[in-house]
N, C-alpha and C positions, 0 to 999 in steps of 0.2 A: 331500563328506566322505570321500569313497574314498581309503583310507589313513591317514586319522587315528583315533587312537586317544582313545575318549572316555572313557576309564580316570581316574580321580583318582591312581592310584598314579604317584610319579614315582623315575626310577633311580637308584641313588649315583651308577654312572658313565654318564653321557650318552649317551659313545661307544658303551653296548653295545647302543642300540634297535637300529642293523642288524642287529648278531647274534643277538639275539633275536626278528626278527620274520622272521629268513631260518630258523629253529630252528623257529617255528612252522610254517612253509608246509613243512618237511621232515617236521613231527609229520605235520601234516593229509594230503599225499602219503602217509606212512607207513599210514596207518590210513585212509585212503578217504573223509577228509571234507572238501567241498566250502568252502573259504574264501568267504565272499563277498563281493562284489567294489564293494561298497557301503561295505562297513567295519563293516555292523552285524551283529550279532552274539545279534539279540534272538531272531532264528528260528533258528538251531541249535540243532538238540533235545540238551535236558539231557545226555543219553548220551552224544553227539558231545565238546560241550563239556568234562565231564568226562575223556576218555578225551583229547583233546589238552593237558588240563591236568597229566591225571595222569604222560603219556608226555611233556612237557617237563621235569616236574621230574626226572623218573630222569633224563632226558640232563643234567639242570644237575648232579644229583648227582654225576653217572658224572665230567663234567668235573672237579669239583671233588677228587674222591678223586683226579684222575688229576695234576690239581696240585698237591696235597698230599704226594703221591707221590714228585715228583718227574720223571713221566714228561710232563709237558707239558700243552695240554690243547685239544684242535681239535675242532669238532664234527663228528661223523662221523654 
């Protein structure tokens, strides 16, 4: 199961699972939390989890202001 996602939620656009799953391993890098490498996701402790959730959506926010902008919008 390494790599798949057992989420029910599915995307508008298809195309963006890569860039959303390359956004998370930048959160988790960012903030010191250990992906694993199973794909499960049932042992990262609540804190973890919350603090990679919470620090993707400011990055999806930041993107989207930054498109609405006008200024483009890359994940940095």
């Amino acid at each position: 199961m390494a790599g798949q996602s057992r989420s029910s939620n599915t995307l508008v656009v298809p195309q963006a699972r890569q860039a959303l799953e390359q956004l998370k391993y930048e959160a988790a890098q960012q903030l010191g939390v250990q992906i694993p490498q199973d794909g499960y996701y049932g042992n990262i402790a609540t804190r973890d989890a919350g603090s990679l959730g919470g620090y993707i959506t400011k990055k999806l926010v930041q993107i989207a202001e930054q498109q609405l902008s006008g200024q483009g919008g890359q994940f940095r």
